[in-house]
Every structure is written in C-alpha cells, then in structure tokens.
N, CA, C and O atoms as a GROMACS GRO file, in nm:
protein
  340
    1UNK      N    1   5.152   4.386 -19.423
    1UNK     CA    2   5.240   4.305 -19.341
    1UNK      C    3   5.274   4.383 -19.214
    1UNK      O    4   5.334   4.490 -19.214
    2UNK      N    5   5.232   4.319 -19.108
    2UNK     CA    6   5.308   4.384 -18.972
    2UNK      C    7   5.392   4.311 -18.892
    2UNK      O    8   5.366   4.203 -18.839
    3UNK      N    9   5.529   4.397 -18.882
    3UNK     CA   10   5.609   4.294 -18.778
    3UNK      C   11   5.678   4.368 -18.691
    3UNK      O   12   5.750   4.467 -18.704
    4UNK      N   13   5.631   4.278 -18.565
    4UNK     CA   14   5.703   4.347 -18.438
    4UNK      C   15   5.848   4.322 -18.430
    4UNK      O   16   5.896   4.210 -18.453
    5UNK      N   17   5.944   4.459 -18.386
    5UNK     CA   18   6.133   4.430 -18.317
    5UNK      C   19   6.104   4.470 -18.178
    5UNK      O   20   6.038   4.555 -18.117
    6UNK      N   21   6.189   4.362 -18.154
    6UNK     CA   22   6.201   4.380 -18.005
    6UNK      C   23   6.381   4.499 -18.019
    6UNK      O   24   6.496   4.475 -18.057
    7UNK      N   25   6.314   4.614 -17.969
    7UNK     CA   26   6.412   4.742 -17.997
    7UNK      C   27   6.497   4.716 -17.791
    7UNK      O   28   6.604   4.774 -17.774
    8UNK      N   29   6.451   4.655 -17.697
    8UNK     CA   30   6.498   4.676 -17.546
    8UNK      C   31   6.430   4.520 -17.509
    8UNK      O   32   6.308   4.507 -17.493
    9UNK      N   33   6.517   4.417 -17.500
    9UNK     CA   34   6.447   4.268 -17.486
    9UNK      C   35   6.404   4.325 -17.306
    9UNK      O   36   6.398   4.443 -17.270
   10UNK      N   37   6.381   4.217 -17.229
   10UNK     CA   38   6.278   4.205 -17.084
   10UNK      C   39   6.390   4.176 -17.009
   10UNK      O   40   6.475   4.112 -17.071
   11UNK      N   41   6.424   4.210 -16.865
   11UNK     CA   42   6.516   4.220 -16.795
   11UNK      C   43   6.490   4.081 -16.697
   11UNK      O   44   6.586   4.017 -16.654
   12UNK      N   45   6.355   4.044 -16.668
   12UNK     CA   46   6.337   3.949 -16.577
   12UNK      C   47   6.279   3.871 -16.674
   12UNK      O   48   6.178   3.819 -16.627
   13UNK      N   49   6.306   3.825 -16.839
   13UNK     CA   50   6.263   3.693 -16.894
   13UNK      C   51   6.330   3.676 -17.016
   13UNK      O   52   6.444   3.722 -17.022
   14UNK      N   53   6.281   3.620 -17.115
   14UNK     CA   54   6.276   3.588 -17.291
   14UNK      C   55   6.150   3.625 -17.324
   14UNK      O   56   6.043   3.629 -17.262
   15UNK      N   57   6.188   3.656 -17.450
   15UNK     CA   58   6.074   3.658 -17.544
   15UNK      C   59   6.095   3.498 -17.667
   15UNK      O   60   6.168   3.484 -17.765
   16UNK      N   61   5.991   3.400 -17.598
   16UNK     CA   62   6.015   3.339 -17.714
   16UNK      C   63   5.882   3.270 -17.822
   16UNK      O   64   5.770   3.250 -17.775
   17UNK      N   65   5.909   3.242 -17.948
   17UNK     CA   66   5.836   3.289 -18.050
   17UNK      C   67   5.809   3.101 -18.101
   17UNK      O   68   5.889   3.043 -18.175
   18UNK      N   69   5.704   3.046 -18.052
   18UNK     CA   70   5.707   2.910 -18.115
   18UNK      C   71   5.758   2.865 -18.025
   18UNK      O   72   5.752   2.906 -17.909
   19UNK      N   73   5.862   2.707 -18.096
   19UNK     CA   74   5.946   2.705 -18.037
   19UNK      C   75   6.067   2.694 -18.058
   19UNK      O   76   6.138   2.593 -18.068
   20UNK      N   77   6.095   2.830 -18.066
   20UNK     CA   78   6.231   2.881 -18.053
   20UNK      C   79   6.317   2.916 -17.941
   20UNK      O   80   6.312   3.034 -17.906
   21UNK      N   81   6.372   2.863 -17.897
   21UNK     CA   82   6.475   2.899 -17.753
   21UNK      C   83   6.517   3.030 -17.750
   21UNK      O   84   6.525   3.065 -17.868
   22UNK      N   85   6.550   3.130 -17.672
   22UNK     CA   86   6.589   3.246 -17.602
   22UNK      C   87   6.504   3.347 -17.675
   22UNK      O   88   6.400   3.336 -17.738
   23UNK      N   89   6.582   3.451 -17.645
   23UNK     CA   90   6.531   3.599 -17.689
   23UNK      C   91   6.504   3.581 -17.842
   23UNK      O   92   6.588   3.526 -17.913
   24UNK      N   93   6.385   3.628 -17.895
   24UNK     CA   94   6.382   3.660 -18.055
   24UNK      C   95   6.348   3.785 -18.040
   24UNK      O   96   6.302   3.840 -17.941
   25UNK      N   97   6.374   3.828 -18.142
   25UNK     CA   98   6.428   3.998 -18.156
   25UNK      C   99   6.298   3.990 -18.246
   25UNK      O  100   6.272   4.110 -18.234
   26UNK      N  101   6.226   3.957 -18.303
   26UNK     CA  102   6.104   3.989 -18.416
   26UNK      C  103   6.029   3.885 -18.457
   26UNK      O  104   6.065   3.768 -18.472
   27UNK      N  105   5.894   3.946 -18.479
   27UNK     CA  106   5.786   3.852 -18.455
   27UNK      C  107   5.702   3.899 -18.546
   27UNK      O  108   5.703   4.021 -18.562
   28UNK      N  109   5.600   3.807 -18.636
   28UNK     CA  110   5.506   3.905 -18.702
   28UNK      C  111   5.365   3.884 -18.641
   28UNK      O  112   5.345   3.819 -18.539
   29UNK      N  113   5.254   3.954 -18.725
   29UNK     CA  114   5.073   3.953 -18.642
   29UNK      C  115   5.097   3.875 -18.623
   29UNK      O  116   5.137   3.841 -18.512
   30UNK      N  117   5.084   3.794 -18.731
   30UNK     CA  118   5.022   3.614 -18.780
   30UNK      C  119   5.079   3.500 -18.636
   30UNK      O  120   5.020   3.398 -18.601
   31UNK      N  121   5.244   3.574 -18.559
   31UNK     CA  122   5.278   3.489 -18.486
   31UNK      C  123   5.182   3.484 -18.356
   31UNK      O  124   5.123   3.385 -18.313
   32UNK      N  125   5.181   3.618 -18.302
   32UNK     CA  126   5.123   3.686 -18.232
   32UNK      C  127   4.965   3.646 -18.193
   32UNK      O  128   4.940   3.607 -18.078
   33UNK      N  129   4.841   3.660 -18.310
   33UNK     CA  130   4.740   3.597 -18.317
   33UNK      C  131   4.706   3.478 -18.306
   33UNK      O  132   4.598   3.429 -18.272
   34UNK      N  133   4.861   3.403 -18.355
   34UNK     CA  134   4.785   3.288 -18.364
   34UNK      C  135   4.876   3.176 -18.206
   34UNK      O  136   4.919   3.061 -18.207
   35UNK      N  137   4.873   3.252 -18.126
   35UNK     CA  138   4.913   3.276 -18.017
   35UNK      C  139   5.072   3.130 -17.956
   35UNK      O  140   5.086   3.034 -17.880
   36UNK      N  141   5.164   3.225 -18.071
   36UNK     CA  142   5.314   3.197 -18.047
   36UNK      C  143   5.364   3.278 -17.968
   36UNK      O  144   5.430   3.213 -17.886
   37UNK      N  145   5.368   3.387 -17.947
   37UNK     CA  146   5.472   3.448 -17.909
   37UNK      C  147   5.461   3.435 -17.744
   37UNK      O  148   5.358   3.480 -17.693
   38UNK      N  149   5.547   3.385 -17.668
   38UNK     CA  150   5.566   3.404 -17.529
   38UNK      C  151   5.670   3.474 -17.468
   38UNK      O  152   5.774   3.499 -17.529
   39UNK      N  153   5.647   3.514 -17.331
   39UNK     CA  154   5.710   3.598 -17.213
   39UNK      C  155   5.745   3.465 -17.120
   39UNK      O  156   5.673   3.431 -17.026
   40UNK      N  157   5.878   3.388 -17.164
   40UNK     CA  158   5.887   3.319 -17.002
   40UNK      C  159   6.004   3.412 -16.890
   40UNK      O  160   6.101   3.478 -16.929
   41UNK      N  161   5.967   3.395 -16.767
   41UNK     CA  162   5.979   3.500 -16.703
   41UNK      C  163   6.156   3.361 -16.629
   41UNK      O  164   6.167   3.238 -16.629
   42UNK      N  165   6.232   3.455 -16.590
   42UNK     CA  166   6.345   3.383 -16.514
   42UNK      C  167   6.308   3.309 -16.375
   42UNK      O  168   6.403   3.253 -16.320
   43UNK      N  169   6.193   3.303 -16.316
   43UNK     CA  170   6.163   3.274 -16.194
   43UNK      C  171   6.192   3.359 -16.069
   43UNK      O  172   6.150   3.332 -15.957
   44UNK      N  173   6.264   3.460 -16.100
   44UNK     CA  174   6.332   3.539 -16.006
   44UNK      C  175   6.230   3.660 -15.940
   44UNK      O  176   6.126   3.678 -16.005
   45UNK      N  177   6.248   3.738 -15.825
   45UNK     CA  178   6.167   3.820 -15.755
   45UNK      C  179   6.031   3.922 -15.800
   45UNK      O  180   5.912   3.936 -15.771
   46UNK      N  181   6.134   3.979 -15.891
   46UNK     CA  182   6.048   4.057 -15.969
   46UNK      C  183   5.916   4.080 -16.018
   46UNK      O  184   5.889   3.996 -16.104
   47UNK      N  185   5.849   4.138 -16.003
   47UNK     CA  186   5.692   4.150 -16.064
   47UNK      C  187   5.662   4.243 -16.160
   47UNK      O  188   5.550   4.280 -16.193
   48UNK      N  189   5.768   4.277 -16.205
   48UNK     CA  190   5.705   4.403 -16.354
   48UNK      C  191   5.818   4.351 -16.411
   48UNK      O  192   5.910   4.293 -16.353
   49UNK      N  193   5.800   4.391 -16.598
   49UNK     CA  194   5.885   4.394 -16.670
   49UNK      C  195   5.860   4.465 -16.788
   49UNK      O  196   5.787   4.561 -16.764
   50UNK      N  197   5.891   4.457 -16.906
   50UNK     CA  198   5.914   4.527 -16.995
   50UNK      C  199   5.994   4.540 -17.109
   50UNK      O  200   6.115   4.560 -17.120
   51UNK      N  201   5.883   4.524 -17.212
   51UNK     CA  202   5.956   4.526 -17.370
   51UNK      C  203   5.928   4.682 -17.423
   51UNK      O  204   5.842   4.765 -17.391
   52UNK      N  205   6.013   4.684 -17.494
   52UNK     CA  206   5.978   4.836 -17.569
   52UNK      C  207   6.017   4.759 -17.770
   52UNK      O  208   6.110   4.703 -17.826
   53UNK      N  209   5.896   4.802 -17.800
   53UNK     CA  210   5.880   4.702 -17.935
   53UNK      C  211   5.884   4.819 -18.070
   53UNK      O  212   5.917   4.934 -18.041
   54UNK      N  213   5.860   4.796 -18.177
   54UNK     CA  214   5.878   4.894 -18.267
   54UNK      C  215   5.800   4.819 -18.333
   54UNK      O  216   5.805   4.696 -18.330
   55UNK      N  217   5.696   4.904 -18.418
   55UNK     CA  218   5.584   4.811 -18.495
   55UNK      C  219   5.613   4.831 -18.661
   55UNK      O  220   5.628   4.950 -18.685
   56UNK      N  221   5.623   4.758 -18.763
   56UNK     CA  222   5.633   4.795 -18.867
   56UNK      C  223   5.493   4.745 -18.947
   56UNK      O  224   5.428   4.641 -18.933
   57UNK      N  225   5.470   4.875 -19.047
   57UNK     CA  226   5.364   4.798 -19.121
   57UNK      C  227   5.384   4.863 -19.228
   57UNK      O  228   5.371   4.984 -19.244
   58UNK      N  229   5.443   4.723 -19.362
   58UNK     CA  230   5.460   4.744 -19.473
   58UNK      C  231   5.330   4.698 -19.574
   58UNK      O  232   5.256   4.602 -19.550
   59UNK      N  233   5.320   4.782 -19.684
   59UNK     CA  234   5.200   4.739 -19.763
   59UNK      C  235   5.260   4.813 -19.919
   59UNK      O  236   5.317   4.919 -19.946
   60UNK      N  237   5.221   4.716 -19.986
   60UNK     CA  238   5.204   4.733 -20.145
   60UNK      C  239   5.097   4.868 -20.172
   60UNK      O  240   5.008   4.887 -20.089
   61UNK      N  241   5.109   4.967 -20.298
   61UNK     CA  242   5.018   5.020 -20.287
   61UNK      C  243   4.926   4.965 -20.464
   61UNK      O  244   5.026   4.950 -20.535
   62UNK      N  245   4.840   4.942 -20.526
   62UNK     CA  246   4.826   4.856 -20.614
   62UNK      C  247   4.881   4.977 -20.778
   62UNK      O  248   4.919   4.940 -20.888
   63UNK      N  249   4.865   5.100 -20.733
   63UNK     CA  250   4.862   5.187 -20.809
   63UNK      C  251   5.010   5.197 -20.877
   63UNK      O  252   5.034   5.181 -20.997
   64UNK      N  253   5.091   5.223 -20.786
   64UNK     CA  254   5.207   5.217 -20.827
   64UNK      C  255   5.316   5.100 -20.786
   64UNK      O  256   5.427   5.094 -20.838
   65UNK      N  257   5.268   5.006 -20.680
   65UNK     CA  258   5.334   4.868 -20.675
   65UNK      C  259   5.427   4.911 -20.584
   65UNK      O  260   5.502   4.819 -20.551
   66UNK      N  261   5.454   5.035 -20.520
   66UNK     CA  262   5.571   5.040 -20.421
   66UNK      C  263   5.486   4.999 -20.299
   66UNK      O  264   5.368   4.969 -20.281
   67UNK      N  265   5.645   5.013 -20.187
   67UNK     CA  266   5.581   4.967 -20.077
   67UNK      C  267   5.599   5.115 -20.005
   67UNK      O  268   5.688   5.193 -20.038
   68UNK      N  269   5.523   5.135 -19.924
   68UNK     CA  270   5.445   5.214 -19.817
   68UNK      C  271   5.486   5.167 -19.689
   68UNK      O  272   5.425   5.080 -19.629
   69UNK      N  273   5.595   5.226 -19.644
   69UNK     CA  274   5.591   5.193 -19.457
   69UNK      C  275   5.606   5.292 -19.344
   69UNK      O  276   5.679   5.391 -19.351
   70UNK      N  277   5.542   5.262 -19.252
   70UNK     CA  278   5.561   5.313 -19.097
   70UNK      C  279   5.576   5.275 -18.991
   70UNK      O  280   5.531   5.164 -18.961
   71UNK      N  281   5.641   5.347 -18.903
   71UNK     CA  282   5.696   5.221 -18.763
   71UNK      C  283   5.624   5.340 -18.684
   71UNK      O  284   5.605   5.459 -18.711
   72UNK      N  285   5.594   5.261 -18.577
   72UNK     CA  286   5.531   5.290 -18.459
   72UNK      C  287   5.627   5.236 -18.350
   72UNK      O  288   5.657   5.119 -18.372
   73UNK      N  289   5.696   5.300 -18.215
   73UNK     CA  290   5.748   5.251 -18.122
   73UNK      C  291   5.644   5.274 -17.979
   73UNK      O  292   5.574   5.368 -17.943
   74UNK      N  293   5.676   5.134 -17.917
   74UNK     CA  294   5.588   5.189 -17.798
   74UNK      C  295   5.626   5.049 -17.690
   74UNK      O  296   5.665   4.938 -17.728
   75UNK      N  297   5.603   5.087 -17.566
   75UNK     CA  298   5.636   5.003 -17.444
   75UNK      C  299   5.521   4.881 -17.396
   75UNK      O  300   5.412   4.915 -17.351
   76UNK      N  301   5.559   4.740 -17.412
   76UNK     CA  302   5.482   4.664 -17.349
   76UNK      C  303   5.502   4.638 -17.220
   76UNK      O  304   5.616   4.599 -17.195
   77UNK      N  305   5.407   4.650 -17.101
   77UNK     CA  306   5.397   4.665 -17.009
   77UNK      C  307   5.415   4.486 -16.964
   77UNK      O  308   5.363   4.414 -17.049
   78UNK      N  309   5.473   4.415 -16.856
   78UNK     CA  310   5.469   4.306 -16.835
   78UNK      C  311   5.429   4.285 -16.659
   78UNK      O  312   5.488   4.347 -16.571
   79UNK      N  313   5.327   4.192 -16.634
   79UNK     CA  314   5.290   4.199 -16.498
   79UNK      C  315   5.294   4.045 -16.480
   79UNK      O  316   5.221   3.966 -16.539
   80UNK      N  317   5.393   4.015 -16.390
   80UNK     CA  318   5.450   3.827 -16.353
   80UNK      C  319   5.346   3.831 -16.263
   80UNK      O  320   5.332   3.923 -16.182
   81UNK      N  321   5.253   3.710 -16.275
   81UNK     CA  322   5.162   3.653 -16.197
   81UNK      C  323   5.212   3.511 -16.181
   81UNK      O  324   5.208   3.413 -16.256
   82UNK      N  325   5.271   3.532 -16.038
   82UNK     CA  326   5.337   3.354 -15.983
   82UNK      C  327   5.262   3.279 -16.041
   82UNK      O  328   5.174   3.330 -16.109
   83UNK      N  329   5.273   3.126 -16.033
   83UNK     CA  330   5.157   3.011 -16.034
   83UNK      C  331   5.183   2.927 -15.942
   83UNK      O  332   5.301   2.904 -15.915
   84UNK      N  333   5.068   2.858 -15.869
   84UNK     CA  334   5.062   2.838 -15.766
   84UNK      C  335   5.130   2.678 -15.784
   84UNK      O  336   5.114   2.600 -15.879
   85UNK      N  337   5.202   2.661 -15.670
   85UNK     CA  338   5.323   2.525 -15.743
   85UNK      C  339   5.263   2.380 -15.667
   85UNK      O  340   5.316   2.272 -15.690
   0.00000   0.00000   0.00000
C-alpha cells in the first residue's frame, strides 16, 4: 500500500483528489494512477509552486503477518502553464 501526505499544501493552488473540493492532505497510488489527483492553481501571478509530500509504503510481510513501513519525504516541484483563454 502506498499513500501520499501532503506534509506543506501549495501556496498558489489546492490539491484536489476526485472530486473533492479544497486542499486534501492524502492521496493513495491507485488515486494518483488512475489520474485523480489535481493541482488547481488560484489564477494568480505566480509561475512556480510547491508541495513537499511524505510517501508511505506499508506492506504485510506473509511470514510473520506484520506490517513493514517506510516513509520517504521529498518536494514536488510545480510549473503553472497559463491556458490560452
């Protein structure tokens, strides 16, 4: 199982997941792949932004049935490309 936290939400948007209104704080692959998760941006000046996410990946081990986890933290880079109106 892997699921992303949003650990620092985006200064110039939302993160939203489906459709779910505003910021969601966590997301898993499955949302991700199967291409839910969005960046809408505020409309405002800005051209960079930035999530800083924390990755979790929990797994069963079959031997002894516990779970096994590790987080990974790391920065998603965000680049606003206007659209032409």
């Amino acid at each position: 199982n892997v699921v992303f936290t949003i650990k620092k939400t985006p200064q110039m948007g939302v993160v939203e997941i489906g459709n779910r209104r505003g910021n969601q704080y966590s997301f898993t692959l499955r949302d991700l792949i199967s291409g839910s998760v969005y960046y809408r941006h505020y409309s405002g000046q800005g051209k960079l932004d930035s999530i800083i996410l924390e990755m979790t990946l929990t797994s069963l081990t079959s031997e002894s049935e516990s779970k096994l986890r590790d987080k990974y933290d790391f920065v998603l880079p965000v680049i606003i490309i206007p659209q032409p109106k």
